[in-house]
mmCIF file of the N, C-alpha and C atoms, coordinates in Angstrom:
data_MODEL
# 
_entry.id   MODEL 
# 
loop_
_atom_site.group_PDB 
_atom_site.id 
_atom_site.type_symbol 
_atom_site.label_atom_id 
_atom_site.label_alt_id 
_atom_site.label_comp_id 
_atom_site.label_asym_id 
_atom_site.label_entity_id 
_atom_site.label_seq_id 
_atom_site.pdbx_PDB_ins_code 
_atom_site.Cartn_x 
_atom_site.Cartn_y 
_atom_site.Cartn_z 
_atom_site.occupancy 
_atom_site.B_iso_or_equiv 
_atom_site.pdbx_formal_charge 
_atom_site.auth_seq_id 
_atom_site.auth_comp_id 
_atom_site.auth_asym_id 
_atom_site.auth_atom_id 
_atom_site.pdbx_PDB_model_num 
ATOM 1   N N  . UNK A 1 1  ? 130.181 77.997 177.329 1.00 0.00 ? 1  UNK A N  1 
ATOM 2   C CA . UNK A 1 1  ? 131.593 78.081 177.569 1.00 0.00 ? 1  UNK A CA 1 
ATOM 3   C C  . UNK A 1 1  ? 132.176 76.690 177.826 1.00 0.00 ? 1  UNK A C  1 
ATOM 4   N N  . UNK A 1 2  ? 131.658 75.807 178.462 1.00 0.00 ? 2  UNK A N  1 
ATOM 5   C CA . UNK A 1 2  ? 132.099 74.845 179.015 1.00 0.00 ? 2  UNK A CA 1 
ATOM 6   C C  . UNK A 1 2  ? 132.206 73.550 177.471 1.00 0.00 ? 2  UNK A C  1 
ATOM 7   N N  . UNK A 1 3  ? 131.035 73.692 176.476 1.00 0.00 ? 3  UNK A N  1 
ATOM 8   C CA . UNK A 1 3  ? 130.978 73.108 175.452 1.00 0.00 ? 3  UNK A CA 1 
ATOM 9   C C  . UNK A 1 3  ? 132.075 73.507 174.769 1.00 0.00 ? 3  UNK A C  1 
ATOM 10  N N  . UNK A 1 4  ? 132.237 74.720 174.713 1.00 0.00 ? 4  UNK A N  1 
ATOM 11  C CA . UNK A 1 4  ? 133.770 75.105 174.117 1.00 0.00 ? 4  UNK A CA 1 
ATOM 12  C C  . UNK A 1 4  ? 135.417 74.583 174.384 1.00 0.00 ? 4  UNK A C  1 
ATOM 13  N N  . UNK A 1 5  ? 135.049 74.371 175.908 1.00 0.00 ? 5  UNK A N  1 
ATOM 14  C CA . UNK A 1 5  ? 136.506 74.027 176.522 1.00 0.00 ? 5  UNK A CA 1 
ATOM 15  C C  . UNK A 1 5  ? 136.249 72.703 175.743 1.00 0.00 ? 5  UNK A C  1 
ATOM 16  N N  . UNK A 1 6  ? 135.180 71.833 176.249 1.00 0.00 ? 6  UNK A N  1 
ATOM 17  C CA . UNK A 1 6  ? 135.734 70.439 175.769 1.00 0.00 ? 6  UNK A CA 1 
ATOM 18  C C  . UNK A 1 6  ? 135.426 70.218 174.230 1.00 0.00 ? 6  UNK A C  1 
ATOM 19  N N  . UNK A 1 7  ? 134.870 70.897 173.280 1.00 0.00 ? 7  UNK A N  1 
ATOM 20  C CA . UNK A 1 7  ? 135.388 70.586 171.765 1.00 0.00 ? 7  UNK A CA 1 
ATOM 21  C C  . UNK A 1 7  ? 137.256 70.720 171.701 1.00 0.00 ? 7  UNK A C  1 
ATOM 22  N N  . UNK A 1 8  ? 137.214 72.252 172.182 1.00 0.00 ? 8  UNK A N  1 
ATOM 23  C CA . UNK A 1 8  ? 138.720 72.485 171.664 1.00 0.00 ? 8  UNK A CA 1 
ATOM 24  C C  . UNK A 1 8  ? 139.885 71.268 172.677 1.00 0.00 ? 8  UNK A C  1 
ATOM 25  N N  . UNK A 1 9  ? 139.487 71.230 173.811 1.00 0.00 ? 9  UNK A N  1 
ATOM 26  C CA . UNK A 1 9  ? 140.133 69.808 175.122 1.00 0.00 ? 9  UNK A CA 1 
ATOM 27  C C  . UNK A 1 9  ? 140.522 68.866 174.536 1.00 0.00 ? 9  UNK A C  1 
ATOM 28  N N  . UNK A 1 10 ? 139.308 67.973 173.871 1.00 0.00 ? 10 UNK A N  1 
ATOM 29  C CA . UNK A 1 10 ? 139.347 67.245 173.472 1.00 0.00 ? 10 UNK A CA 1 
ATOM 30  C C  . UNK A 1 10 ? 139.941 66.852 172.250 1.00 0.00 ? 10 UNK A C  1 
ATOM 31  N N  . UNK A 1 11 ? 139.821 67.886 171.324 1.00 0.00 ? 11 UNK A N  1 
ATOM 32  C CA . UNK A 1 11 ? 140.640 67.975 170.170 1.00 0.00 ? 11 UNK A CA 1 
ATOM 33  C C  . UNK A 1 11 ? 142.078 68.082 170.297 1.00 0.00 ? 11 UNK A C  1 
ATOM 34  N N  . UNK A 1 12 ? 142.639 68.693 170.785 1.00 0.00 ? 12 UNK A N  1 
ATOM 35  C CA . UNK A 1 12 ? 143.749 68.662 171.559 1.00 0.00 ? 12 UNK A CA 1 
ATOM 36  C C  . UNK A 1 12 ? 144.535 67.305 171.442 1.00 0.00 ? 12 UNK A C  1 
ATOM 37  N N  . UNK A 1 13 ? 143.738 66.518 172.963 1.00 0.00 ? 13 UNK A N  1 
ATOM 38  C CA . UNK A 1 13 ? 144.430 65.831 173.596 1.00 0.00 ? 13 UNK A CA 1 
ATOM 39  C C  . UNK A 1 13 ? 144.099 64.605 172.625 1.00 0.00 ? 13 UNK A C  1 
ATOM 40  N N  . UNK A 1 14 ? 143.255 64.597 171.294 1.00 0.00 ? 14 UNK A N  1 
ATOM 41  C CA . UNK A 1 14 ? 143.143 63.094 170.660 1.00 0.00 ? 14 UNK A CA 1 
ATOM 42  C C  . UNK A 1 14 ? 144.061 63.578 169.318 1.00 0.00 ? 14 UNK A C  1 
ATOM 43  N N  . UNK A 1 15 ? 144.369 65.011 169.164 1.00 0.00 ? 15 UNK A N  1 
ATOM 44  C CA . UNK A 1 15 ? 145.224 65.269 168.100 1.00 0.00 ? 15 UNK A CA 1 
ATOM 45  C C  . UNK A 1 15 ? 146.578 64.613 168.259 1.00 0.00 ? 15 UNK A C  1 
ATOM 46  N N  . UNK A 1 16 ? 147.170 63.907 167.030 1.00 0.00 ? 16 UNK A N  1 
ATOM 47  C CA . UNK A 1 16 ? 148.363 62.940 166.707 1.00 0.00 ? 16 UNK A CA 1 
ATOM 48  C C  . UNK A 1 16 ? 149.301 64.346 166.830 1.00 0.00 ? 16 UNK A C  1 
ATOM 49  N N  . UNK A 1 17 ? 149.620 65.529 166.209 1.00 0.00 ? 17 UNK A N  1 
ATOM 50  C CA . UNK A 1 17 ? 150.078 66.340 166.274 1.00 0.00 ? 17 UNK A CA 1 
ATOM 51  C C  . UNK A 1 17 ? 150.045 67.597 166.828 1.00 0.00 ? 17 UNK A C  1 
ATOM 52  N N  . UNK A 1 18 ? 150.674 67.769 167.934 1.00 0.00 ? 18 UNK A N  1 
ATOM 53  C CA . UNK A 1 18 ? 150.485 69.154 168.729 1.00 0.00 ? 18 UNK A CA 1 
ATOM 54  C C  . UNK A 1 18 ? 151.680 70.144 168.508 1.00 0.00 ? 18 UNK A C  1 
ATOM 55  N N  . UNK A 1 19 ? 151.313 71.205 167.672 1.00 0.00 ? 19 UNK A N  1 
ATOM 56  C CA . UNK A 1 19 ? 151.934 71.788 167.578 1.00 0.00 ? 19 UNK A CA 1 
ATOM 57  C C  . UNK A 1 19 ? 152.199 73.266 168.881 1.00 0.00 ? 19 UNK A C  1 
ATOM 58  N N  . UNK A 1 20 ? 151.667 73.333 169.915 1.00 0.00 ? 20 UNK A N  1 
ATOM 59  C CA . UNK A 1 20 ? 151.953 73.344 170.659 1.00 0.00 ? 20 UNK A CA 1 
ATOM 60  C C  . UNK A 1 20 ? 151.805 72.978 172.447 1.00 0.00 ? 20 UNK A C  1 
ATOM 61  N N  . UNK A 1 21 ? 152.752 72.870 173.318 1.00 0.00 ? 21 UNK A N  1 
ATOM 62  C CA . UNK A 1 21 ? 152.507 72.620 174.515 1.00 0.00 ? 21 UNK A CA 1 
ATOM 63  C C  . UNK A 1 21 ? 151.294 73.004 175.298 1.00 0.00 ? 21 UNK A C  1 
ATOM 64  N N  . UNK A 1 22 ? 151.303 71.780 176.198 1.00 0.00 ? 22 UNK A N  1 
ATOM 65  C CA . UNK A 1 22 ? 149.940 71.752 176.875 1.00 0.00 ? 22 UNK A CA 1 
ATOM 66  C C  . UNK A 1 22 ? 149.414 73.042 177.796 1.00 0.00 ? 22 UNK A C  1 
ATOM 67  N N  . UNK A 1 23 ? 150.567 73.545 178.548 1.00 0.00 ? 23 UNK A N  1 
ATOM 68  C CA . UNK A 1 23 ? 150.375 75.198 178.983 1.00 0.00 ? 23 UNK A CA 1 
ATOM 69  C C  . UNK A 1 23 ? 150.321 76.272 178.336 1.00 0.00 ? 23 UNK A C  1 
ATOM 70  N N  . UNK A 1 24 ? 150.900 76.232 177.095 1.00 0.00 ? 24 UNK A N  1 
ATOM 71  C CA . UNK A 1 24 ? 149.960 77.229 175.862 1.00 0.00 ? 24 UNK A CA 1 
ATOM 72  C C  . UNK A 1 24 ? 148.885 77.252 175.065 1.00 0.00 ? 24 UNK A C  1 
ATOM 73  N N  . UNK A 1 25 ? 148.620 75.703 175.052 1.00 0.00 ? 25 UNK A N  1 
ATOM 74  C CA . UNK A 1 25 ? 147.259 75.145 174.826 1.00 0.00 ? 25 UNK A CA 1 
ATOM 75  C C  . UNK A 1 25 ? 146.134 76.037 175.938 1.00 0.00 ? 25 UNK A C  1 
ATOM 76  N N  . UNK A 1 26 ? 146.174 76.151 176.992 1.00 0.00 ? 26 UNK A N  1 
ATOM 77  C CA . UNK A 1 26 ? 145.293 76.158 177.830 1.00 0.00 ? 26 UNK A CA 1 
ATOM 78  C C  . UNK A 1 26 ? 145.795 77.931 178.038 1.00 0.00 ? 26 UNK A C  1 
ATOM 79  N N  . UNK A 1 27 ? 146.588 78.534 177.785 1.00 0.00 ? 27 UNK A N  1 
ATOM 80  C CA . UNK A 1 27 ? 146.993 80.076 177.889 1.00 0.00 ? 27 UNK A CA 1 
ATOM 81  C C  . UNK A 1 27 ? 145.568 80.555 176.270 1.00 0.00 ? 27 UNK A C  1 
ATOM 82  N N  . UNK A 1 28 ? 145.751 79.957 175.624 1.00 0.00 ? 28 UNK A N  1 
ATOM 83  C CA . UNK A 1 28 ? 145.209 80.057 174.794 1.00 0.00 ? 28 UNK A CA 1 
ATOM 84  C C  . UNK A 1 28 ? 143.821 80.240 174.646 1.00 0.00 ? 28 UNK A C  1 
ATOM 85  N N  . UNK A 1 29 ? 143.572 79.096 175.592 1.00 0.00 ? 29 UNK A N  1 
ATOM 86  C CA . UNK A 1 29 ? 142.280 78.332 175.404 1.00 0.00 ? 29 UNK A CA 1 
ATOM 87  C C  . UNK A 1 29 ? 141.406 79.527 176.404 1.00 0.00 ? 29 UNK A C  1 
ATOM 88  N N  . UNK A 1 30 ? 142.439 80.045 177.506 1.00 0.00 ? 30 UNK A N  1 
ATOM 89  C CA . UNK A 1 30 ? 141.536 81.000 178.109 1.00 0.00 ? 30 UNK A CA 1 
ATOM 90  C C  . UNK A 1 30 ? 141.318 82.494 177.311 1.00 0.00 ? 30 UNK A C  1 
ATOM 91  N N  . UNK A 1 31 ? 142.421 82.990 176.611 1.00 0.00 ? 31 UNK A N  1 
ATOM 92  C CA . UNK A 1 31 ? 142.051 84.252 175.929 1.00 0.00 ? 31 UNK A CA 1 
ATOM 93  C C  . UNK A 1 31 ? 140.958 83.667 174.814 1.00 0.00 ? 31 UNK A C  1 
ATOM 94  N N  . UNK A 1 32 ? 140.859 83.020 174.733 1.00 0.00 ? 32 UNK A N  1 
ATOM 95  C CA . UNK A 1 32 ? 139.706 82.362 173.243 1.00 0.00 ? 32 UNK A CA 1 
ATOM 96  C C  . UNK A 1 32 ? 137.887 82.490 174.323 1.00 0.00 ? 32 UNK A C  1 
ATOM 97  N N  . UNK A 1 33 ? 138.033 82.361 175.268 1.00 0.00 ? 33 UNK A N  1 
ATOM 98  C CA . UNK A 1 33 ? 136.845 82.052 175.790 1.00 0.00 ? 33 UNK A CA 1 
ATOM 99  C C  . UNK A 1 33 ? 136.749 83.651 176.924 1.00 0.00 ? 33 UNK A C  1 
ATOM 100 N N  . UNK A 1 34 ? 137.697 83.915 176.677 1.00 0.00 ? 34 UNK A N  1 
ATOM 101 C CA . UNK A 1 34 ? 137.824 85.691 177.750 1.00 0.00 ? 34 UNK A CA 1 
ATOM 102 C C  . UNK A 1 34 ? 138.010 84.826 179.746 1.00 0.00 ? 34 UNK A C  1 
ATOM 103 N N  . UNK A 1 35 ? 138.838 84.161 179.540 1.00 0.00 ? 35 UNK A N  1 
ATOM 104 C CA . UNK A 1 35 ? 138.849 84.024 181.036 1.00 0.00 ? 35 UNK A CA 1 
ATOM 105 C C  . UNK A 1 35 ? 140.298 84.180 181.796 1.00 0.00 ? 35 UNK A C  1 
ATOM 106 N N  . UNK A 1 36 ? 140.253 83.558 183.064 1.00 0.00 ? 36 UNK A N  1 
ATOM 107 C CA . UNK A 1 36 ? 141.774 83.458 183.119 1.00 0.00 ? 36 UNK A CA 1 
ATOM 108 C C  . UNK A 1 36 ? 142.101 82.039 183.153 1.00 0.00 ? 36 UNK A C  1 
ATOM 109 N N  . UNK A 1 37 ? 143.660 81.957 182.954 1.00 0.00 ? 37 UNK A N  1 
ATOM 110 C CA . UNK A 1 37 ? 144.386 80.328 182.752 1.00 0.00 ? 37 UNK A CA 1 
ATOM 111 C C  . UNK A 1 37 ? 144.142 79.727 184.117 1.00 0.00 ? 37 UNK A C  1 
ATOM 112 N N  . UNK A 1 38 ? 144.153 80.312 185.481 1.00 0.00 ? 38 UNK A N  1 
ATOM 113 C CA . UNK A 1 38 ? 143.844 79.769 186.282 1.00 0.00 ? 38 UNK A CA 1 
ATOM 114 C C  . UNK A 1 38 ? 142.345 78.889 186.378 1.00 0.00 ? 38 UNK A C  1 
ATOM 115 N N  . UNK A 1 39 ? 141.443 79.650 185.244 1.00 0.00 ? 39 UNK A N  1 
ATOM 116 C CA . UNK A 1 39 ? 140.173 79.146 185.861 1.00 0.00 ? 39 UNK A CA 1 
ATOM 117 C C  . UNK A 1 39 ? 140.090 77.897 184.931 1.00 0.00 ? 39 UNK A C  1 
ATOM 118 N N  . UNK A 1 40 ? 140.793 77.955 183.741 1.00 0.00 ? 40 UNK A N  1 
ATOM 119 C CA . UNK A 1 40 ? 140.802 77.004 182.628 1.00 0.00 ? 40 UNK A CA 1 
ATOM 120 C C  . UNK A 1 40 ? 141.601 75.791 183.219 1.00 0.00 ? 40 UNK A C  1 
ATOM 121 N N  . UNK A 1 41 ? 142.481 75.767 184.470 1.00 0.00 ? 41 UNK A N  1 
ATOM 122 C CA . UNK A 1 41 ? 142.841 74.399 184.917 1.00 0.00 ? 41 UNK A CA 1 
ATOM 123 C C  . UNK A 1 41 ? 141.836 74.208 185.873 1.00 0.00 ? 41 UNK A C  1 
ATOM 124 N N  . UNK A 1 42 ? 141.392 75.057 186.901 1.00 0.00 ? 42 UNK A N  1 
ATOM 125 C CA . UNK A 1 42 ? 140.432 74.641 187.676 1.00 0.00 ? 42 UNK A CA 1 
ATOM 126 C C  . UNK A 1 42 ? 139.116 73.769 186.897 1.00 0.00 ? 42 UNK A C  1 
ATOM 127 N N  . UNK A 1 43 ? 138.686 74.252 185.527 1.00 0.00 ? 43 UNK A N  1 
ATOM 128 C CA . UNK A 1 43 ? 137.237 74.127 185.371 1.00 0.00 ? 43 UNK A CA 1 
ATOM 129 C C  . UNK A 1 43 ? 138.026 72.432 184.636 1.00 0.00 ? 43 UNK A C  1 
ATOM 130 N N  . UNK A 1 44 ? 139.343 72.347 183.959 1.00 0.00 ? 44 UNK A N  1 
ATOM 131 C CA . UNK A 1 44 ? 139.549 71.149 183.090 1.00 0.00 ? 44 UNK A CA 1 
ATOM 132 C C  . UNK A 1 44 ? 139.700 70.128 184.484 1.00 0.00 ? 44 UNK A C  1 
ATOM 133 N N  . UNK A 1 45 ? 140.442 70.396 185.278 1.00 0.00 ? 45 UNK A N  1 
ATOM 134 C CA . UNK A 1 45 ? 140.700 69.711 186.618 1.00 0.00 ? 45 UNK A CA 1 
ATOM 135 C C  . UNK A 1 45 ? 139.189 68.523 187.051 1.00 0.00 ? 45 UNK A C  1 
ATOM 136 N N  . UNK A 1 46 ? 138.441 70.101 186.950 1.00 0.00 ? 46 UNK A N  1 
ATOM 137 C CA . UNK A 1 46 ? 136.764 69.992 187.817 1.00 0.00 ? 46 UNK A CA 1 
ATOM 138 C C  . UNK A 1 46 ? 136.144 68.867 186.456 1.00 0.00 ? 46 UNK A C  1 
ATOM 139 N N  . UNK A 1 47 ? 136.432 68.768 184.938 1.00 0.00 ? 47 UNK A N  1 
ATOM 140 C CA . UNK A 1 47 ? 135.790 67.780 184.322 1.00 0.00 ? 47 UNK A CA 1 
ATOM 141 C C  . UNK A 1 47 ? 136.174 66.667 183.586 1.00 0.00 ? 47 UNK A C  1 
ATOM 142 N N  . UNK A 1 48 ? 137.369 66.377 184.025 1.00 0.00 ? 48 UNK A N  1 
ATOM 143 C CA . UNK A 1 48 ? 137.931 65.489 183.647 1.00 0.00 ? 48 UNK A CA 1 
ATOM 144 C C  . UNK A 1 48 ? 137.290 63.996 183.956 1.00 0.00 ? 48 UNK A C  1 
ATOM 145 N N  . UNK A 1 49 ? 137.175 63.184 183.430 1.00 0.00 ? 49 UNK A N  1 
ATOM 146 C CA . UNK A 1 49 ? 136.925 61.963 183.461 1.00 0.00 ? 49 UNK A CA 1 
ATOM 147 C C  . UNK A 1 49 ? 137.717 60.785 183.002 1.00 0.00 ? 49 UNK A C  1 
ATOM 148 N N  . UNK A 1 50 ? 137.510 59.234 183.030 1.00 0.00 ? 50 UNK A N  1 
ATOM 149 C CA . UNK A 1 50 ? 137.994 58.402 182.598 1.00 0.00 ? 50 UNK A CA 1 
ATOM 150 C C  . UNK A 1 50 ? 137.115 57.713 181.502 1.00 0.00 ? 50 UNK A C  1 
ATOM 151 N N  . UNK A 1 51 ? 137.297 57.381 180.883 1.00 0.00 ? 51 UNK A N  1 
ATOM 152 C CA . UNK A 1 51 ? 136.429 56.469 180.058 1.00 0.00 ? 51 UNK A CA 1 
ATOM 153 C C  . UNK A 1 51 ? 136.696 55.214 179.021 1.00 0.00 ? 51 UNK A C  1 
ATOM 154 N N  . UNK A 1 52 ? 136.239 54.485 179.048 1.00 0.00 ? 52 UNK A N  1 
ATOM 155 C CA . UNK A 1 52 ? 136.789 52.897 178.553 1.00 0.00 ? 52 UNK A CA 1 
ATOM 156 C C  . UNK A 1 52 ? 136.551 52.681 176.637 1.00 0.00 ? 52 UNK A C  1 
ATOM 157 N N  . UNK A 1 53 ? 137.407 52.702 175.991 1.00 0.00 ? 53 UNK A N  1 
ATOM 158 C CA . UNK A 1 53 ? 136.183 52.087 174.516 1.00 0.00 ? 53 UNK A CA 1 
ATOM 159 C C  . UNK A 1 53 ? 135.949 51.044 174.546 1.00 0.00 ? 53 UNK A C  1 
ATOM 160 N N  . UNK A 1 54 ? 135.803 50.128 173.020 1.00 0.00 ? 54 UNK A N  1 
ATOM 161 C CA . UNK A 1 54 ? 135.194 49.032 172.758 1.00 0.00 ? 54 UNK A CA 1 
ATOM 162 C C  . UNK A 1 54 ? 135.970 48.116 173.321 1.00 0.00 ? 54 UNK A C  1 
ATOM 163 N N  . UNK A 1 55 ? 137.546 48.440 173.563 1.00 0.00 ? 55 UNK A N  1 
ATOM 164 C CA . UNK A 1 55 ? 138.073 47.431 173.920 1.00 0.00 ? 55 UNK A CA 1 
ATOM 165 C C  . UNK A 1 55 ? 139.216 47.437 174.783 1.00 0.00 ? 55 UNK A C  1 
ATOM 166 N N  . UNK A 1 56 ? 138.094 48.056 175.919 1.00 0.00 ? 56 UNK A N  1 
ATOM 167 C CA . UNK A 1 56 ? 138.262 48.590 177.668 1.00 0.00 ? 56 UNK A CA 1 
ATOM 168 C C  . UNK A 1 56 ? 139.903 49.048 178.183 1.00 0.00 ? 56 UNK A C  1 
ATOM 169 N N  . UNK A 1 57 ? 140.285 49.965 176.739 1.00 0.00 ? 57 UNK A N  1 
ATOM 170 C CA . UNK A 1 57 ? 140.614 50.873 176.903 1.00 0.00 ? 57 UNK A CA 1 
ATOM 171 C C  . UNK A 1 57 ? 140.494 52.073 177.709 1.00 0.00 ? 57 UNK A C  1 
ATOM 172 N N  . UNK A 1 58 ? 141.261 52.784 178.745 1.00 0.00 ? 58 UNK A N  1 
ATOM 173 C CA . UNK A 1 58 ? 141.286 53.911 179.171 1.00 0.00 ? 58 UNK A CA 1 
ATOM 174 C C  . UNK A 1 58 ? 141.794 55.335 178.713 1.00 0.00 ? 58 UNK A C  1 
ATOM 175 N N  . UNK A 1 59 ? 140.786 56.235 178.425 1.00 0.00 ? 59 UNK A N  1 
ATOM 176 C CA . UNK A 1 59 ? 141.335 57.119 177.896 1.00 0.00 ? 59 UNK A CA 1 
ATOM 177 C C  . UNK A 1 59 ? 140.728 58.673 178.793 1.00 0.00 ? 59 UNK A C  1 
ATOM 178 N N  . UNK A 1 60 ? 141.270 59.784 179.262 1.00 0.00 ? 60 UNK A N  1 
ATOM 179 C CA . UNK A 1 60 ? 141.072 60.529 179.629 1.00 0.00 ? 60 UNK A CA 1 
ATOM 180 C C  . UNK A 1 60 ? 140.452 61.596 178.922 1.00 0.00 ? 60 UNK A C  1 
ATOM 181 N N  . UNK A 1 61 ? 139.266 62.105 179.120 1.00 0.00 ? 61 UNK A N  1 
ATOM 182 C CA . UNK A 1 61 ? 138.572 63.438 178.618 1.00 0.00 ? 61 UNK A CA 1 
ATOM 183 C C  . UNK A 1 61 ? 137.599 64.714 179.353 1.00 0.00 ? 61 UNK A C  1 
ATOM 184 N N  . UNK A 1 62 ? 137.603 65.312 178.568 1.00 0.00 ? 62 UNK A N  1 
ATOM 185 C CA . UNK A 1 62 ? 136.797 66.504 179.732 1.00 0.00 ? 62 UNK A CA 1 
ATOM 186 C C  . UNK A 1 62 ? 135.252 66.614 178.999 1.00 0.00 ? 62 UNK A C  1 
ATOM 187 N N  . UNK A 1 63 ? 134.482 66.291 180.238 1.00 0.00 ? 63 UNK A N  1 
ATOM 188 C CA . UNK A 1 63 ? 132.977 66.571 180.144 1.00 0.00 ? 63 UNK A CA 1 
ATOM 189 C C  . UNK A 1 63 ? 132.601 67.472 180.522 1.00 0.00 ? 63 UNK A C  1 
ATOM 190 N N  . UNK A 1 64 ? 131.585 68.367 179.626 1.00 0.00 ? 64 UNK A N  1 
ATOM 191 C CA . UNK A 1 64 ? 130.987 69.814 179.999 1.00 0.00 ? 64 UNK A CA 1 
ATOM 192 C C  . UNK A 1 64 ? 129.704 69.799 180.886 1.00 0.00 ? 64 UNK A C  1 
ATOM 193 N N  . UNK A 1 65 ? 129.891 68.603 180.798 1.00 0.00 ? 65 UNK A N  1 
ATOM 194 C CA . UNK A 1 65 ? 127.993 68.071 181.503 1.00 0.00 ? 65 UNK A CA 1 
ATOM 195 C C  . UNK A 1 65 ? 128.633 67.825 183.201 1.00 0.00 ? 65 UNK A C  1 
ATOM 196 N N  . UNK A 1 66 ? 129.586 67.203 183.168 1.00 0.00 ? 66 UNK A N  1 
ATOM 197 C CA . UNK A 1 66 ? 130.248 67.090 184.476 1.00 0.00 ? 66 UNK A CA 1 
ATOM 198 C C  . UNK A 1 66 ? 130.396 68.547 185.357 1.00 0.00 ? 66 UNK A C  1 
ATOM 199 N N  . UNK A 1 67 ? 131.298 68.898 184.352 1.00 0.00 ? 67 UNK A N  1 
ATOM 200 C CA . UNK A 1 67 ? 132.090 70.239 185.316 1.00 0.00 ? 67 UNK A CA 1 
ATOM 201 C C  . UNK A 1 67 ? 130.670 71.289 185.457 1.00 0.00 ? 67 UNK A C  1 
ATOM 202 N N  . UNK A 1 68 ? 130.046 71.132 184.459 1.00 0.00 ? 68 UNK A N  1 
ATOM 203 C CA . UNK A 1 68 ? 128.683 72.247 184.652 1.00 0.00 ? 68 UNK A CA 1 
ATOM 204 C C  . UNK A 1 68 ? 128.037 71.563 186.022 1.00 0.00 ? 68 UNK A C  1 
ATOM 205 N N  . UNK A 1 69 ? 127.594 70.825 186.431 1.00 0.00 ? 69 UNK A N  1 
ATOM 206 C CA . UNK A 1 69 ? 126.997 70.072 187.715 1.00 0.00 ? 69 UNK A CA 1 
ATOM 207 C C  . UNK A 1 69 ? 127.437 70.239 188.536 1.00 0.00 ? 69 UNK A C  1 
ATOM 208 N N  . UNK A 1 70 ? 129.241 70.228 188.603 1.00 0.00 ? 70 UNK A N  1 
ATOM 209 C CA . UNK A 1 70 ? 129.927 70.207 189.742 1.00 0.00 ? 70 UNK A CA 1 
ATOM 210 C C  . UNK A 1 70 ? 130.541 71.749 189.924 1.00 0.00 ? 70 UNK A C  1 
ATOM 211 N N  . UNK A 1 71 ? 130.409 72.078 189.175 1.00 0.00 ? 71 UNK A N  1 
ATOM 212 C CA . UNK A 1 71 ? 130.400 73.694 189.719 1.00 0.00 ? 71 UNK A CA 1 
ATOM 213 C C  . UNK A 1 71 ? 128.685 74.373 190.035 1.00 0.00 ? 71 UNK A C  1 
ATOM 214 N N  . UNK A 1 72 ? 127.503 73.934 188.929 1.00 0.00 ? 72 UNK A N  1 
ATOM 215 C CA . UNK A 1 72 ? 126.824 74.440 189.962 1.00 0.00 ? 72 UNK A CA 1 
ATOM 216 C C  . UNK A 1 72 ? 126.198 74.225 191.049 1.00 0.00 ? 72 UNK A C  1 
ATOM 217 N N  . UNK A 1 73 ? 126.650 72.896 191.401 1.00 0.00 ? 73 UNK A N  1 
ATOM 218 C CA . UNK A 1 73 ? 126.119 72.178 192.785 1.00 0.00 ? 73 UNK A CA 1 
ATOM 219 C C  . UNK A 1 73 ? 126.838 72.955 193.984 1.00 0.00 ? 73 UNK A C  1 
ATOM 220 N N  . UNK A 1 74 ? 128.240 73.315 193.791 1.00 0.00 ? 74 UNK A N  1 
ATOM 221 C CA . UNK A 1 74 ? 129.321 73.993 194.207 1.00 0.00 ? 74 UNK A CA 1 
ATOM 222 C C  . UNK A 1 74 ? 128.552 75.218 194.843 1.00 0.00 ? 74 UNK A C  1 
ATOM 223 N N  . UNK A 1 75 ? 128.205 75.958 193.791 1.00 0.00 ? 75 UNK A N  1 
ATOM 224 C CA . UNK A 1 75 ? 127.390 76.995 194.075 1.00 0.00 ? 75 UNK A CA 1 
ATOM 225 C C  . UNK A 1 75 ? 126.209 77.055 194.718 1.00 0.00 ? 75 UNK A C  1 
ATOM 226 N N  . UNK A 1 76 ? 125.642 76.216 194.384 1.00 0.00 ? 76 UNK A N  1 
ATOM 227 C CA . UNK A 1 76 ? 124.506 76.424 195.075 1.00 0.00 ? 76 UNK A CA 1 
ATOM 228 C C  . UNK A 1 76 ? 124.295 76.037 196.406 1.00 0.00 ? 76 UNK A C  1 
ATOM 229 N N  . UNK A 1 77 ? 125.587 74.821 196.865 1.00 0.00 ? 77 UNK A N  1 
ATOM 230 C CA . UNK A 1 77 ? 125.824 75.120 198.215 1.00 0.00 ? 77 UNK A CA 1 
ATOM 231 C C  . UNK A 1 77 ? 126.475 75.697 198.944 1.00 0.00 ? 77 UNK A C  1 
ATOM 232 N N  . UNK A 1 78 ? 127.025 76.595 198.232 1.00 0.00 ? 78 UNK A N  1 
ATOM 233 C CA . UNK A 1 78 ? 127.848 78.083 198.906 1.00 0.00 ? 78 UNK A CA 1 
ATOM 234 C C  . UNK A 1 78 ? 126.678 78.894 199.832 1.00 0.00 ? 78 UNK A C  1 
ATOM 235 N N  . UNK A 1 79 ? 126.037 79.071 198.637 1.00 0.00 ? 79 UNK A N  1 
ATOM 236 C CA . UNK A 1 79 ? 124.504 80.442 198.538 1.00 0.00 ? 79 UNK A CA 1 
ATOM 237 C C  . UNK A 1 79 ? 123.742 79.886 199.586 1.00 0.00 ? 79 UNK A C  1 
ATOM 238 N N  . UNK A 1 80 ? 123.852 78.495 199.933 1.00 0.00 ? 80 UNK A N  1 
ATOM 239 C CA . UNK A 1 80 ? 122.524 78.283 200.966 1.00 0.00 ? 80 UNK A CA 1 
ATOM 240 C C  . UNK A 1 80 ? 123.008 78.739 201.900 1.00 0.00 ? 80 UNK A C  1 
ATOM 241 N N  . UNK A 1 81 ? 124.438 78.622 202.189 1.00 0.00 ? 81 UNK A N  1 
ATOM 242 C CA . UNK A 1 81 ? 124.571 79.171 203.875 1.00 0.00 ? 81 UNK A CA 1 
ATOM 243 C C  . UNK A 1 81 ? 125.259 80.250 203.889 1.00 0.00 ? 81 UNK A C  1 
ATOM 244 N N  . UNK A 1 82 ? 124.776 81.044 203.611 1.00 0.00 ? 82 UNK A N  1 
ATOM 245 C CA . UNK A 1 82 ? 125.022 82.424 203.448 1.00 0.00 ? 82 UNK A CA 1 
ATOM 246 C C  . UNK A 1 82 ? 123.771 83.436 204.549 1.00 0.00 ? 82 UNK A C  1 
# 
């Protein structure tokens, strides 16, 4: 799921042409993956990053490797003190 958010994320936000807005983007993005829009800003929120190119440029993107870590680290220190 999370590989999904950031193919389609990312495509998105490097596409020259958006044919539509960023809150229907992501209304979207949750019926495409069966979730809700709330969890689709939480999880883009939770993997967002910064990152530099060749020529230390800043550009914003969402990592699935991130938000997967930081949600299940999340979790798994919920469950311990339980």
């Amino acid at each position: 799921m999370y590989q999904k958010i950031e193919s389609e994320y990312d495509h998105y936000l490097s596409s020259k042409i958006k044919d539509i807005g960023i809150t229907d983007f992501k209304k979207k993005l949750a019926k495409m993956i069966d979730t809700t829009t709330s969890n689709i800003y939480e999880i883009i929120k939770a993997g967002l990053i910064t990152v530099r190119d060749y020529e230390y440029r800043k550009r914003i993107e969402f990592s699935a490797t991130v938000v997967y870590n930081k949600r299940t680290k999340k979790s798994i220190e919920n469950n311990a003190y339980d």
